[in-house]
Each structure stands twice: as C-alpha cells, then as structure tokens.
C-alpha positions as CSV (number, residue, x, y, z in Angstrom):
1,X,131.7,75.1,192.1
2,X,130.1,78.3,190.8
3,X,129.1,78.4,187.3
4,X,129.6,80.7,184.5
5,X,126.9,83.7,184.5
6,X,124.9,83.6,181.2
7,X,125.6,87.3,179.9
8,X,122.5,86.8,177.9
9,X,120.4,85.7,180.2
10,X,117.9,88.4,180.9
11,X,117.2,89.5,184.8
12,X,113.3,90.0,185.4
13,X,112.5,93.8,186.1
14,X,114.7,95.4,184.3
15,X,114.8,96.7,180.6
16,X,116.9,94.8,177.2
17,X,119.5,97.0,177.0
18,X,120.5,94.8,173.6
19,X,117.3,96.5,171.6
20,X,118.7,100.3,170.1
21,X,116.5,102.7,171.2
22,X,116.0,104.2,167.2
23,X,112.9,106.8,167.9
24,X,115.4,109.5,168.1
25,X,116.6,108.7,164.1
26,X,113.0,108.4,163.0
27,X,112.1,111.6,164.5
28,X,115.2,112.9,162.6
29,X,114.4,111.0,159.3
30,X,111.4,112.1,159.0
31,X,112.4,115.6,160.2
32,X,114.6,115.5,157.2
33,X,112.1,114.0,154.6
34,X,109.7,117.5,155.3
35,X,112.8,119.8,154.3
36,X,113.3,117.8,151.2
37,X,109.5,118.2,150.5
38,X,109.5,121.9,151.2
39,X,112.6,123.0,149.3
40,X,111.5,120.9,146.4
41,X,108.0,122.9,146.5
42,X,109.7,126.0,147.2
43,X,112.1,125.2,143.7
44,X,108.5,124.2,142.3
45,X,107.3,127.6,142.6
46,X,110.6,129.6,142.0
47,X,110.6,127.9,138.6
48,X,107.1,128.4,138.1
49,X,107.5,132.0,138.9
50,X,110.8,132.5,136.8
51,X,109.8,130.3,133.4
52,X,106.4,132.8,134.0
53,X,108.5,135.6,133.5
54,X,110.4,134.5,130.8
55,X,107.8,133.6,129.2
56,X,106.7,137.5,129.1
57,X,110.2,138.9,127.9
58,X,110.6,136.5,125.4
59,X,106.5,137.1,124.2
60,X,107.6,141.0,124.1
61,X,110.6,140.2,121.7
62,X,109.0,138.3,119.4
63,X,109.7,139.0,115.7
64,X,106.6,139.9,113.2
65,X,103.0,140.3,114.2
66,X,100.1,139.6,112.6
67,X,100.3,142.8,110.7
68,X,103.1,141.6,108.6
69,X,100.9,137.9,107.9
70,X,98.1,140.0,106.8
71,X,100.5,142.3,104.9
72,X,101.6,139.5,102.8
73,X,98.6,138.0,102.1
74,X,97.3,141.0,100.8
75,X,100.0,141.1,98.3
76,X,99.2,137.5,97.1
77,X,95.2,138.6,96.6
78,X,96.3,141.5,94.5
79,X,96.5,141.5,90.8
80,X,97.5,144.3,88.7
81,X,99.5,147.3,90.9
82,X,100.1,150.6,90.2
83,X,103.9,151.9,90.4
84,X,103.6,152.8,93.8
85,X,102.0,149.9,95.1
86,X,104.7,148.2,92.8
87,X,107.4,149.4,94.5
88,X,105.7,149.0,98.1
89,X,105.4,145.3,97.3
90,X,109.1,144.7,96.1
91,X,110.0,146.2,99.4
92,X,107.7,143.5,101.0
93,X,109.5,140.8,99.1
94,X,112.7,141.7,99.8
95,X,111.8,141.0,103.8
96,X,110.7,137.6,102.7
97,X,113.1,134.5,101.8
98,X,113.2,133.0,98.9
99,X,113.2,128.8,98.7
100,X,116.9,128.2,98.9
101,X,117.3,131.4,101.6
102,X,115.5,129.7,103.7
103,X,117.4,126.7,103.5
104,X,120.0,128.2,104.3
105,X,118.6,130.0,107.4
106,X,117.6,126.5,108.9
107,X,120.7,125.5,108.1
108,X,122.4,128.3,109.9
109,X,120.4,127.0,113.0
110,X,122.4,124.5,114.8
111,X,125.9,126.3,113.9
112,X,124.3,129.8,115.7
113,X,123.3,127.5,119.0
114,X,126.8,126.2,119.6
115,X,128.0,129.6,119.5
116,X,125.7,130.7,121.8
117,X,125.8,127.7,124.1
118,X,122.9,126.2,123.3
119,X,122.2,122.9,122.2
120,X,119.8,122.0,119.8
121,X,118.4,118.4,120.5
122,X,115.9,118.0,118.0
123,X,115.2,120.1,115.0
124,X,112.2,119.3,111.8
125,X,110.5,121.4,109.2
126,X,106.4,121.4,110.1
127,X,103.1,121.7,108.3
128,X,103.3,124.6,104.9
129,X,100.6,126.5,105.6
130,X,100.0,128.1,101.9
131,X,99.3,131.9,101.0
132,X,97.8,132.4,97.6
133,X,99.8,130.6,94.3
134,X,103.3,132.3,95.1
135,X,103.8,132.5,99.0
136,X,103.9,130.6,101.8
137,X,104.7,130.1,105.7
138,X,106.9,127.0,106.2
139,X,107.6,126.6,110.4
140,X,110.3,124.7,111.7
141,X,110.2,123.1,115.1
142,X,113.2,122.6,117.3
143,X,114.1,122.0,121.2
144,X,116.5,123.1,122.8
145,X,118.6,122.8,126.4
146,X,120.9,125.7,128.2
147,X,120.6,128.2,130.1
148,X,118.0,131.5,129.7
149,X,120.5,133.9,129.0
150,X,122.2,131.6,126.3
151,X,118.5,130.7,124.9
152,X,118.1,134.4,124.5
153,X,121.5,135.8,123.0
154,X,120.5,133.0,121.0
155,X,117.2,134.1,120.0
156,X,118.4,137.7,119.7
157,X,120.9,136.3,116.9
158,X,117.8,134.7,114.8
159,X,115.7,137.8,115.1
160,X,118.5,140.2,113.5
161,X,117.7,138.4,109.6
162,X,116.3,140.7,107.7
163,X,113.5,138.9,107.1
164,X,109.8,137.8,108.3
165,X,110.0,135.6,110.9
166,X,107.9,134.8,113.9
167,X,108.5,132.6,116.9
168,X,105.7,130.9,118.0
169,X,104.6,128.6,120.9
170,X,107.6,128.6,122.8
171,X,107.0,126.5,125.5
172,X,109.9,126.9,128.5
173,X,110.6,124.1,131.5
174,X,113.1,123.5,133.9
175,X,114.8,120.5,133.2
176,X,114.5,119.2,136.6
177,X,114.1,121.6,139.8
178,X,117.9,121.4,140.9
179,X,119.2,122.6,137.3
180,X,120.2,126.0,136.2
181,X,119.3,125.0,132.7
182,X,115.9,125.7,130.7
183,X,114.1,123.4,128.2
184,X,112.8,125.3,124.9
185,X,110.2,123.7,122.5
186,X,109.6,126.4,120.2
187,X,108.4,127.3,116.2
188,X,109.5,129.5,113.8
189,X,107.5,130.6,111.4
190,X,109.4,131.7,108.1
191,X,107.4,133.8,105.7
192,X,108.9,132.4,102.0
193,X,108.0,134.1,98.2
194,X,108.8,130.6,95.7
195,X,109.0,133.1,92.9
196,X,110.5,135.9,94.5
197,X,113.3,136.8,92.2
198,X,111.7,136.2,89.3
199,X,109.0,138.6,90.9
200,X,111.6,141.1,92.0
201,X,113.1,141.3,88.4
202,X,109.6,142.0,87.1
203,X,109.3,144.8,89.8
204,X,112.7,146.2,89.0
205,X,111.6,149.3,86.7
206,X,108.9,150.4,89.1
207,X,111.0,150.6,91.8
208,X,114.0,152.5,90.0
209,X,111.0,154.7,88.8
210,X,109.2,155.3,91.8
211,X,112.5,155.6,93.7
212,X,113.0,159.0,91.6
213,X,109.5,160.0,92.3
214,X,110.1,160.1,95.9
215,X,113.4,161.8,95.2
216,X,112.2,164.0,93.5
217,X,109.5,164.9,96.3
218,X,112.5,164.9,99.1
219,X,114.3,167.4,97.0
220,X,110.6,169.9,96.5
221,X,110.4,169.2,100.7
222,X,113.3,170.8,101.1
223,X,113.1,173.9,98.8
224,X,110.1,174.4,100.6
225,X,111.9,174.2,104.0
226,X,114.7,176.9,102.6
227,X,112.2,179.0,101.4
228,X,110.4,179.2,104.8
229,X,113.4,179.9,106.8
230,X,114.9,182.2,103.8
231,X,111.3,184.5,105.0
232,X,111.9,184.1,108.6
C-alpha cells in the first residue's frame, strides 16, 4: 500500500516556499520612515521660518520704548517744576495707571483672550522693579495657546489702553510641528504712579493755567496767519 505524502516534508533542491519573502515590506518601511523624517524636518524649518517672522511683526508693534522709561524716570528725579513742566508732567501721569487701574487691567486679561480666542494657561504678577519714591514698573507674565492671528487681534486689543505699557520677551513656539496653533510666553511691563491722583490734584491749577497759555498762543498764531494772507 502507498502511503500518505508528508506535505511538509521538504524535497532537496528546491526552495521553502513556507518562509514569506518580506524584503519587499522592509524596503517599503523604511522607504516610508525617510518621508516621515523629511516632512517632519521640512515642518521644522517652516516653523522655524514662520515663528522668525512673527517674531519681527510682533517686535515692530510693540507698545512704549525706552523713551517713555526714561521719560518717567525723569519725572520721579525732578523736584520743584515750573508751570509748563507742571502741566507736561500731568500729561505723563495721565498715561500711567494708577494702583487699582492696574488691577483692573490684569484683570481685564483673561476675559479679552476668550474673546479673541485665545487661551490663557498661566498668568502671575513678576518682580517690581521701583522708579524713584512714587513710581514704579510692575510686569506680569502670562502664556498663552491659539492661533497667530488670534494671539495678535489679541495683542492689538491690549495695546489700544491709553496707557504705558510694554511687551517684553515674547517668546513664540509651535506647539508641536503638525499644529496650526502658537505657544506665547510673554511680559508686560505696566508703568504704575502709587500717588497718582493725589499728584494729579496737586497738578490741577497748572494745567488749567498753562492750558490758557497755549490758548492763548493758538489764538496770536492765527491772527498772525490772517494777517499774512489779509497782505497777500
């Protein structure tokens, strides 16, 4: 009687066809591994090149310079004024916050961001970093997540107050390569007078005074300008 054949049984001379032949999916693997590395260096410098750039706008819009911190410390050195420097240094306070407005502009923070769809993920008051007996520049520090052109309606919002402020080290990052939205570690620098209305009231007469000085010269300007063209 004739046995079964043993299908496993391997004939001599010829190849296991059992064993996959799997060199064509490593060639394909790795093929696939080197467009994951390329496109994530390609995102690497797109973002690089992007956050650069941003970087710039945002260093172009930024609020005071150091003009305005020079300005201010000026005014703390100075003692007695005369009526014009009086009413030169009113106007100067009146750009600078007084304790409780600058509560209430860090306060006024975190409801802004939401409108603008941003989110604020961390925000603290820093180091005081004093100016004279009176005045002072209190920083707060905040991060933030969303997208650039949220980040900078955003930032456009904070630099409408009418007063002194001054962003400083804004750092910007992508918060991974694949996302469409921007990480912002930034400072604010808020230029604040403790005494400021009590300063302001003090100031009060000069200013109403001068105020009618310079009227007065507006009004001798223009007689001067009628009389001109009254010639001609």
């Amino acid at each position: 009687m004739f046995g079964k054949k043993d299908k496993n049984k391997e004939v001599p001379g010829l190849p296991d066809e059992t064993i996959p032949d799997k060199s064509r999916f490593i060639v394909l693997g790795f093929g696939f591994f080197v467009l994951v590395v390329i496109v994530i260096l390609g995102l690497e410098i797109y973002t690089g090149i992007t956050l650069s750039g941003q970087n710039k706008k945002l260093k172009m819009t930024s609020g005071i310079s150091d003009k305005s911190r020079m300005i201010l410390i000026d005014i703390a050195k100075k003692g007695k004024l005369s009526q014009e420097q009086e009413y030169y240094k009113a106007k100067e306070l009146e750009k600078i916050m007084s304790t409780k407005e600058f509560q209430d502009f860090k306060n006024s923070l975190s409801p802004n961001a939401g409108k603008s769809g941003v989110t604020i993920n961390n925000l603290v008051e820093g180091k005081t970093t004093f100016l004279g007996k009176d005045y002072q520049i209190n920083r707060i520090k905040f991060v933030t997540t969303s997208t650039y052109q949220n980040y900078t309606e955003f930032r456009k919002q904070i630099s409408l107050t009418p007063f002194k402020i001054n962003f400083e080290n804004e750092l910007i990052s992508r918060e991974h390569p694949l996302s469409k939205n921007i990480k912002v570690e930034a400072t604010i620098d808020v230029y604040v007078a403790g005494e400021k209305e009590k300063e302001l009231k003090k100031l009060k007469n000069s200013v109403t005074n001068y105020e009618k000085v310079l009227a007065a010269k507006q009004k001798a300007e223009e007689r001067k300008k009628n009389i001109k063209k009254n010639k001609k």
